[in-house]
N, C-alpha and C positions, 0 to 999 in steps of 0.2 A: 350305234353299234349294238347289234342282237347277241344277247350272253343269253348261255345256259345255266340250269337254277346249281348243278354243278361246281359253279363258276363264283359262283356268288356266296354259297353257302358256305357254312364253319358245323364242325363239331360242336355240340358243346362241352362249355371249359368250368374247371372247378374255379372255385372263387379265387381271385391271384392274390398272392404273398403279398405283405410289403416290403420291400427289399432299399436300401439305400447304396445303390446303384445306378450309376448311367442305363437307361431305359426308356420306353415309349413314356410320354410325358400324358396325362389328359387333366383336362379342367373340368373332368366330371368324377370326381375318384367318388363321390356318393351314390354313384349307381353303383357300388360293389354292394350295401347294402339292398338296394331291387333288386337286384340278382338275385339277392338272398330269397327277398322274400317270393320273387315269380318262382324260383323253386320248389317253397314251401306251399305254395299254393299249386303246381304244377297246371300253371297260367299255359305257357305254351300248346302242350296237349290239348286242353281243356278248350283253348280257340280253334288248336285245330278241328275238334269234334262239332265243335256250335256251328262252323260252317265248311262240312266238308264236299255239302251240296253245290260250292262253287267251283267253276273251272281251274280249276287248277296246273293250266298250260303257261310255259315259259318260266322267266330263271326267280322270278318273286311270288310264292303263292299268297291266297288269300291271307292268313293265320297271321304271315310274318310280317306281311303289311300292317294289319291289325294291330302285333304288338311293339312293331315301330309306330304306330301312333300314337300307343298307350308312352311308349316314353318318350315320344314327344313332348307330350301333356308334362310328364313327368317333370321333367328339363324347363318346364317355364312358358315353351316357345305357345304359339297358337297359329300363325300362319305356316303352309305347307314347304314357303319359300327361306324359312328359316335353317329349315336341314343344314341349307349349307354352311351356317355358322360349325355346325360339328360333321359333317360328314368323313371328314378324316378322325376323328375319335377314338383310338382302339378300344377303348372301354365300351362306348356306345356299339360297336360293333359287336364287343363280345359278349355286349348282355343280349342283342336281338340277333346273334346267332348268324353273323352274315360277312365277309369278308370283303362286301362295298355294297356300300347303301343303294340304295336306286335312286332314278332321280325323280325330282317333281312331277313330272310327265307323267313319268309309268306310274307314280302312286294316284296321282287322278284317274288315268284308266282303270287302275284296279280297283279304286271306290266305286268307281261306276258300274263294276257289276254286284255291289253287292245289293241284293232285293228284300223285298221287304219278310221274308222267310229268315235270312241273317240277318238281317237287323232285328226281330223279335228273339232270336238266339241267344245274339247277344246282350238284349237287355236281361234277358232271364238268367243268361250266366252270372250277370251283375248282380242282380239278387240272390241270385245263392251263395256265393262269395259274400256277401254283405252277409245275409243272415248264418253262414258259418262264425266270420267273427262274433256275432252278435251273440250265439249260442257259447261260443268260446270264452267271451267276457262276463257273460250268464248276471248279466245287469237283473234286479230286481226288477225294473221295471222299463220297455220298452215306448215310446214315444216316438211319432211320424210328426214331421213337420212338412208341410206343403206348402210353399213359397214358390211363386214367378219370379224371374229375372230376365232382364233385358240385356239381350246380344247384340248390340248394331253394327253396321258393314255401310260400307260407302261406295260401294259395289249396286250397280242397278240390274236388273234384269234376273238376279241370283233366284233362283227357286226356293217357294216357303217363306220371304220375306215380306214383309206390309211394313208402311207406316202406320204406326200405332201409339201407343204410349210410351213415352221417353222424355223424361225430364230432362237428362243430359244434351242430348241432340236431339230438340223439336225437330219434324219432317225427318228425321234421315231414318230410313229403312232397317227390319231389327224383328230380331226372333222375338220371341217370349216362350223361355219353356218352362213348365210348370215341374220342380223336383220336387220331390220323395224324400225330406235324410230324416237318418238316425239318430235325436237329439242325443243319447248318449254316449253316442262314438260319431258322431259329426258325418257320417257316412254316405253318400249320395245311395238309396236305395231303389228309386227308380227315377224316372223323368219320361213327361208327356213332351216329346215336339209340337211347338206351337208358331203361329204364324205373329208378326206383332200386332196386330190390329184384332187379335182374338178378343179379348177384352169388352170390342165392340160389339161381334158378335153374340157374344154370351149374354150382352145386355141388353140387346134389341130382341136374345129370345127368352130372356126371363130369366136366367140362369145367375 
């Protein structure tokens, strides 16, 4: 069924009371704090801007997709088939601003358009966020750590994956991305996408 963005969409809502009353129930009551904080940051705008180069036709634009993934992440989950553990959520709804979730479908379509111009966006938004706290914490002293970790998927055919290095599951197929954090505030400040079998690469060219 074809919905309009209309349809789907919410105001948004000030942060809700706690009231001890018969009320909507959720097993997420700690996104009241994200909420807090994607405000303080004015997270939503600020995705809207990074990609507003995208289509933005039908009832989910890019933005809000984007910051339902970010609390996806948030929530624990990591596959996209998870959703439905919360999708009736009223909390989850009112911090991503949307009166029903979309479903798996439409959020893979709508990854798939985003290009390599929004995804350089968004990595840079990520670092300026980073480096605001970082100013705001006003550490004496800043430190990058650059460490690889291994993603693996059991999934064949996925784009960007190799066997490569994986202690855990020898043979099975698996990112390696190279991050960025911020020893002082633990902070992911960038990350290189990498294939798993980079490793080898880099060795065979000297690197």
């Amino acid at each position: 069924m074809r919905l309009s963005r209309k349809q789907v969409s919410s105001a948004s809502h000030a942060l809700p009371e706690v009231r001890f009353e018969e009320q909507e129930l959720t097993s997420f009551g700690g996104l009241v704090m994200v909420q807090a904080l994607f405000g303080k940051l004015d997270l939503r705008s600020r995705l809207r801007a990074a990609i507003r180069h995208l289509p933005s036709s039908g009832a989910y634009c890019p933005s809000r997709i984007a910051l339902l993934l970010v609390v996806h992440l948030v929530l624990g989950w990591r596959r996209l088939r998870d959703l439905d553990y919360y999708r009736a959520d009223p909390l989850v709804k009112r911090v991503v601003g949307l009166e029903r979730l979309p479903d798996v479908s439409t959020i893979s379509r709508r990854i798939t358009e985003f290009d390599n111009r929004s995804i350089d966006n968004l990595r840079g938004l990520l670092r300026e966020i980073v480096a605001e706290r970082a100013v705001a914490a006003s550490p004496r002293r800043l430190t990058l750590d650059f460490d690889g970790s291994v993603i693996s998927t059991k999934a064949r055919g996925i784009q960007g994956t190799a066997v490569g290095y994986n202690t855990k599951k020898k043979g099975a197929r698996s990112y390696y991305p190279l991050f960025a954090v911020m020893a002082q505030t633990g902070q992911v400040y960038n990350v290189l996408h990498r294939a798993g079998n980079c490793w080898r690469r880099c060795k065979s060219a000297g690197i």
